[in-house]
C-alpha positions in Angstrom: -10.5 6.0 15.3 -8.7 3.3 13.5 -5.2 4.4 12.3 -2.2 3.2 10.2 -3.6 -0.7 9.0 -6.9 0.2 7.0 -9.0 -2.8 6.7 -9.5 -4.3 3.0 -13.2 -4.7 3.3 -15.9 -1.8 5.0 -19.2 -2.0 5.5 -19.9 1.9 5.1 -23.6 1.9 6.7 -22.6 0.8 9.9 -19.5 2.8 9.4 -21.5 6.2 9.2 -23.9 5.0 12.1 -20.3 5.2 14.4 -19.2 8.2 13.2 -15.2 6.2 12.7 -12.4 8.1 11.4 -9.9 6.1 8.9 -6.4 7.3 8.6 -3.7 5.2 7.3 -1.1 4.1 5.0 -1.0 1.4 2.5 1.3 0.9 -0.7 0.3 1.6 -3.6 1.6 -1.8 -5.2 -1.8 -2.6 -3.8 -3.6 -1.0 -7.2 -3.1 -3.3 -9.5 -5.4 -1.4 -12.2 -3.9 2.1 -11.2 -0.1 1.0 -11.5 -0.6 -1.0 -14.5 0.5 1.8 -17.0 2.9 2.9 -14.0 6.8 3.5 -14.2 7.0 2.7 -10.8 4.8 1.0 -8.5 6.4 2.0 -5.6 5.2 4.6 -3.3 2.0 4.6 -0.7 -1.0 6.0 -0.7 -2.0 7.7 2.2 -5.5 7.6 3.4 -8.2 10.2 5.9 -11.7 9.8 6.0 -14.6 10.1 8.1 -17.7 8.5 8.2 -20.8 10.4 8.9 -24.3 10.7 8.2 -26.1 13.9 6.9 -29.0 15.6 8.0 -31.3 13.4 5.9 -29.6 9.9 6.9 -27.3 9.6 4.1 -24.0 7.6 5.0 -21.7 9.6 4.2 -17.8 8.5 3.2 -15.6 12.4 3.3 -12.0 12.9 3.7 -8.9 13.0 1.7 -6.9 10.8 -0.8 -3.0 11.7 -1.5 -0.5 9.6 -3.7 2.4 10.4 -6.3 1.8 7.4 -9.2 4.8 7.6 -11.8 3.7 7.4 -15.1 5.3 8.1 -18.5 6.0 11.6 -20.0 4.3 11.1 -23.1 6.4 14.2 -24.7 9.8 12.9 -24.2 8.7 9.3 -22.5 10.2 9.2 -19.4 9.0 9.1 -15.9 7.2 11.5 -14.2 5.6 11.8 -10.7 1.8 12.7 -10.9 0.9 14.1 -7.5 -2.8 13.0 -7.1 -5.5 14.6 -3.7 -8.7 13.7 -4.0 -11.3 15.1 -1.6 -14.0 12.9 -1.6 -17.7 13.2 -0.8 -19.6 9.7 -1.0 -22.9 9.0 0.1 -24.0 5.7 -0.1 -27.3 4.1 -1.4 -28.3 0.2 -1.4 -31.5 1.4 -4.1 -31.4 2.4 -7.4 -33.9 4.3 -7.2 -32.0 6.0 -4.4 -29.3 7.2 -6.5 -31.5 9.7 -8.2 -32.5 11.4 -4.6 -28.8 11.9 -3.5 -28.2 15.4 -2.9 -26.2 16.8 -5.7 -23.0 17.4 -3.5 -21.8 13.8 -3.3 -21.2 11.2 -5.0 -23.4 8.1 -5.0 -22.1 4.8 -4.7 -24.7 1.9 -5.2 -23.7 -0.9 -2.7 -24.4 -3.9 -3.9 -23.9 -6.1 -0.1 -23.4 -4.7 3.0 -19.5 -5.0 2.5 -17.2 -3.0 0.2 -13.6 -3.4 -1.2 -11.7 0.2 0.7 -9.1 -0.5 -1.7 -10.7 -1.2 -4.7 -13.4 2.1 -4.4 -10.7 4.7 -3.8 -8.3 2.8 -6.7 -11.1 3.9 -8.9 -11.4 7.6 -7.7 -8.3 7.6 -8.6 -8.1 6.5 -11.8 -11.0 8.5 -12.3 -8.3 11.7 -11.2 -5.2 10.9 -13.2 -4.7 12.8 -16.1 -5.2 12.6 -19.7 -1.8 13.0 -21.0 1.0 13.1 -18.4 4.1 15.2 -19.3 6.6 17.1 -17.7 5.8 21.0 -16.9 9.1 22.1 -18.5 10.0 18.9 -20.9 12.8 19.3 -22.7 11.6 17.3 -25.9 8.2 19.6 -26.4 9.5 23.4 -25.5 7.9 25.9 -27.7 10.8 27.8 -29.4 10.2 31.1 -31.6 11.7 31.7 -35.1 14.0 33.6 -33.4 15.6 31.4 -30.6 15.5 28.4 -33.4 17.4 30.5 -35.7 20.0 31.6 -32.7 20.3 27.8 -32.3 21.2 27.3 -35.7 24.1 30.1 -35.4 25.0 28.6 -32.2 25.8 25.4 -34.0 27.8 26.6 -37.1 31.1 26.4 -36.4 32.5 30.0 -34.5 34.9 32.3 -35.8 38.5 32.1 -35.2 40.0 35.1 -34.4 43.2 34.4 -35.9 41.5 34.7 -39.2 42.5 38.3 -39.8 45.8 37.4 -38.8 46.2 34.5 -42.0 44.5 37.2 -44.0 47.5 39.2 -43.4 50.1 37.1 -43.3 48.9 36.3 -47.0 48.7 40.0 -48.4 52.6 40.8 -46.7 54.4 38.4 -48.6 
């Protein structure tokens, strides 16, 4: 098991033929695609896989990706932290024509040399995960209000009655 520096390049075949175990940290200042549109690029992105092989000699890649990227609120433009967990399933294939025979419940990844950037393949799983549009749940800037609460607002905002009104009212009809 190899644990807290993950290596930069993998070679994934002789990877699942040891049956290793990657966990680690690295930060996420290291995606320069992902963190491109970023607020932020500070944060880490923490990393726990296994290499295996299935029953029909498939290297396999499975495990779990986590990492909060800060991107902008596109409702009223600020930041916002967008948890991201991918659980992936990779299996591996050096033939095109074996990309077609992987069983439906992974993911083929074409290899195009016996090494492969770690980095760089889970960067774009996670691209592949971030959302559309980011926003805040409860933004401010975009909450759906009915007739009825805009029109309280409106109310709200007039100026309020003073309640020495009556009094000047008075004063005026006594003298």
């Amino acid at each position: 098991m190899l644990t807290s520096t993950l290596p930069e390049l993998i070679k994934p075949i002789k990877l699942a033929r040891q049956g290793l175990i990657l966990k680690g940290v690295f930060p996420l200042s290291g995606m320069k695609r992902l963190t491109a549109d970023a607020f932020s690029k500070e944060g880490s992105v923490e990393v726990d896989i296994v290499f295996t092989k299935d029953g029909e000699g498939y290297p396999l890649m499975q495990g779990t990706v986590t990492t909060c990227v800060q991107l902008q609120c596109q409702r009223c433009l600020e930041g916002v932290g967008v948890d991201l967990e991918l659980t992936l399933s990779l299996a591996f294939v050096q033939k095109e024509s074996r990309v077609e025979q992987v069983p439906s419940i992974y993911e083929a990844v074409l290899l195009d040399s016996e090494e492969i950037s770690l980095i760089e393949l889970l960067e774009d799983e996670l691209i592949l995960a971030l959302p559309i549009m980011a926003y805040h749940s409860d933004c401010e800037a975009y909450r759906y209000r009915t007739d009825k609460e805009l029109e309280s607002e409106k109310m709200a905002e007039q100026k309020p009655e003073n309640p020495f009104d009556v009094l000047k009212q008075l004063k005026g009809k006594i003298k």
